[in-house]
C-alpha positions in Angstrom: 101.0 55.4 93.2 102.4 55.7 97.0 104.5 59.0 95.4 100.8 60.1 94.9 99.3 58.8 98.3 101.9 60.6 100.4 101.9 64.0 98.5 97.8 63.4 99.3 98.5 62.7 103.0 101.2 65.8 103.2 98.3 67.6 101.5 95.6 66.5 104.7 98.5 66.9 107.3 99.2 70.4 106.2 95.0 71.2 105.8 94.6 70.3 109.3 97.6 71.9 110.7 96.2 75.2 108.9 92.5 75.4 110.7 94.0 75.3 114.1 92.3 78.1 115.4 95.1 80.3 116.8 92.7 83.4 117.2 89.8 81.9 118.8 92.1 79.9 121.1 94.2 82.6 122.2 91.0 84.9 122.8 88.8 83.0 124.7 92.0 81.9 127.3 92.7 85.0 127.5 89.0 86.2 128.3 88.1 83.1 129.9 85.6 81.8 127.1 84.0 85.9 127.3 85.1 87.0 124.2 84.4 85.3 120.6 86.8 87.1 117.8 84.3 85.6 115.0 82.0 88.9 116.5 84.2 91.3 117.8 85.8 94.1 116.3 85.9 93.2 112.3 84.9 89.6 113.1 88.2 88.1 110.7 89.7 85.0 113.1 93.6 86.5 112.9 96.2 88.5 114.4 95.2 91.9 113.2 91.6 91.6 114.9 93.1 90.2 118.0 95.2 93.1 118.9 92.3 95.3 118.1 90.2 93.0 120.6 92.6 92.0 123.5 95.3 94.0 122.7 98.7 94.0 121.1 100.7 91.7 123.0 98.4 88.5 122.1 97.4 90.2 119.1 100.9 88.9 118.2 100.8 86.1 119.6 98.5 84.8 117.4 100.7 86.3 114.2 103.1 83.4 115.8 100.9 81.0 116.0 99.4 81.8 112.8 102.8 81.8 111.0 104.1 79.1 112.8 101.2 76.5 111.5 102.9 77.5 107.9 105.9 76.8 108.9 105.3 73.6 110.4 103.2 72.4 107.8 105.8 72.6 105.1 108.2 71.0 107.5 105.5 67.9 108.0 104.8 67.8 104.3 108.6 67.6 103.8 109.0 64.8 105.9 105.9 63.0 104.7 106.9 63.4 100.9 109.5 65.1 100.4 110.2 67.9 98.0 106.3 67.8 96.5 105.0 67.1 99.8 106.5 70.0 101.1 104.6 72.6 98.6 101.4 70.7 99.0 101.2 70.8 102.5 102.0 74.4 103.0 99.6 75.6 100.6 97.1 73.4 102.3 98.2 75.1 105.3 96.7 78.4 103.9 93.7 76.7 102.2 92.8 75.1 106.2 93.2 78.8 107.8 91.5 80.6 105.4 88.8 78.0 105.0 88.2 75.9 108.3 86.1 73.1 108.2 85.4 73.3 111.5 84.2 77.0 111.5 82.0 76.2 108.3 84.8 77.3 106.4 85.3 80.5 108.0 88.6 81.4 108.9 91.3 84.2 108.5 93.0 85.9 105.5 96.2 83.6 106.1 98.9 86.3 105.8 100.5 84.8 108.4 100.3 81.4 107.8 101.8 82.1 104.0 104.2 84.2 105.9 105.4 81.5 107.8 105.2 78.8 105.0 108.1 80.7 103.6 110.4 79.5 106.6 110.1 76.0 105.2 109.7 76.1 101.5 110.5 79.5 100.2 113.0 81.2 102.8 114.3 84.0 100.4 110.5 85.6 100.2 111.0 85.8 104.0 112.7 88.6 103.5 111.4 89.6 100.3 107.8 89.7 100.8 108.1 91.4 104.4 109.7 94.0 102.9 107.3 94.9 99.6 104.8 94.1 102.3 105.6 96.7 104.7 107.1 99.3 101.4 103.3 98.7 100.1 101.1 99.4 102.9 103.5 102.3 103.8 102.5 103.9 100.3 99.1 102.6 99.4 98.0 103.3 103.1 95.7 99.9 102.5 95.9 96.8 103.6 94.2 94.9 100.6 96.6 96.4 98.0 99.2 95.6 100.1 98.2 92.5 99.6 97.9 92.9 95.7 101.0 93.8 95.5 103.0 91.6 97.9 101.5 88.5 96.3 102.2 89.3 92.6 106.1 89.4 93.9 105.5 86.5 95.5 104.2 84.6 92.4 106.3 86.7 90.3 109.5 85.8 92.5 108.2 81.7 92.2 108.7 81.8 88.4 112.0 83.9 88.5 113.5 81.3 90.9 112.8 78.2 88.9 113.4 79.7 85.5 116.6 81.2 86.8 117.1 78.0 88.9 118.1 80.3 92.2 119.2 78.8 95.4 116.0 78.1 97.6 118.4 78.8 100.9 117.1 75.8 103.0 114.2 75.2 101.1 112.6 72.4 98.9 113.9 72.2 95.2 112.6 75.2 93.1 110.5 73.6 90.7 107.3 73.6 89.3 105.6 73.0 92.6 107.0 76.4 94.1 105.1 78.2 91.8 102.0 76.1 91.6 102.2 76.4 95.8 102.9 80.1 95.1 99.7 80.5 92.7 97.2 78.9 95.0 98.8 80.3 98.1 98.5 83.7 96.5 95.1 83.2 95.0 93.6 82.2 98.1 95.0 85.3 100.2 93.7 87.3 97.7 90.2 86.0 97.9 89.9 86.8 101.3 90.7 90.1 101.2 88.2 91.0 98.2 85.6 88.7 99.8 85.9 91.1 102.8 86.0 94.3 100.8 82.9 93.4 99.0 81.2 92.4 102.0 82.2 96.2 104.1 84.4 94.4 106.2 87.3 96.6 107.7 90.7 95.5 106.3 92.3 94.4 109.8 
């Protein structure tokens, strides 16, 4: 039963980590409270809208900060629960940026923040999914099959790594919880982006 209650508290710590608003932050310093990112340019709270509202330097800046709440989120869960706690908290990481309670559960598309989550608990996808990222929106010039594409490796790379029982670099055990992290991780990017393309909303 405490196994349970601390995979449940890596699970909160990681939620809360994620819907720490990087984008509004970093926008309204920079603006002094002027300009609110939920209604400027596409109105998506992330990196990609901030360098299209403030520009590209803290544009990026937010990507850090965004990737960085992944990151630190599997490290927490790690330390809170070990191996479990670690997948649970950095897909909760995702599920608190793209779904804030604080913003009435509007937040990003959490690219980053899954980005980052791979630091901690899937390092070879670093490399991986940056590249099939980049090699996808280079020749499907869009950002939502991009996506598509870059999260079925992603899952698809989950299963091969625990079937094939791969080195996870510095990473947790690969076992069932990569992959379920990887589904819901996935799953939740992916709503994001249709949610947005159904709704008009510009990729970025």
């Amino acid at each position: 039963m405490s196994d349970v209650l601390e995979v449940v508290a890596a699970g909160v710590v990681g939620y809360l980590v994620g819907t720490f608003p990087s984008a509004d932050f970093v926008t309204r310093a920079v603006t002094r409270g002027q300009v609110d990112i939920r209604s400027s340019g596409s109105g998506n709270p992330g990196g990609f809208n901030a360098i299209r509202v403030v520009g590209r330097t803290w544009g990026v800046v937010v990507i850090v900060l965004d990737s960085a709440k992944g990151a630190l989120a599997g490290l927490l869960g790690l330390l809170i629960a070990g191996d479990a706690g670690a997948y649970t908290a950095a897909a909760a990481a995702i599920a608190g940026h793209c779904f804030p309670l604080w913003f009435r559960f509007r937040g990003g598309k959490g690219v980053a923040t899954a980005g980052g989550s791979f630091a901690t608990v899937f390092p070879p996808m670093l490399a991986i999914g940056g590249l099939t990222a980049i090699a996808a929106s280079v020749l499907t010039k869009s950002s939502e099959r991009a996506m598509w594409v870059t999260c079925s490796i992603w899952v698809v790379g989950a299963v091969a790594w625990v079937a094939a029982d791969l080195p996870n670099a510095w990473g947790p055990e690969p076992d069932a919880g990569l992959v379920i992290y990887s589904v819901i991780g996935a799953a939740l990017v992916l709503s994001k982006f249709r949610a947005a393309a159904r709704a008009g909303v510009p990729a970025q």
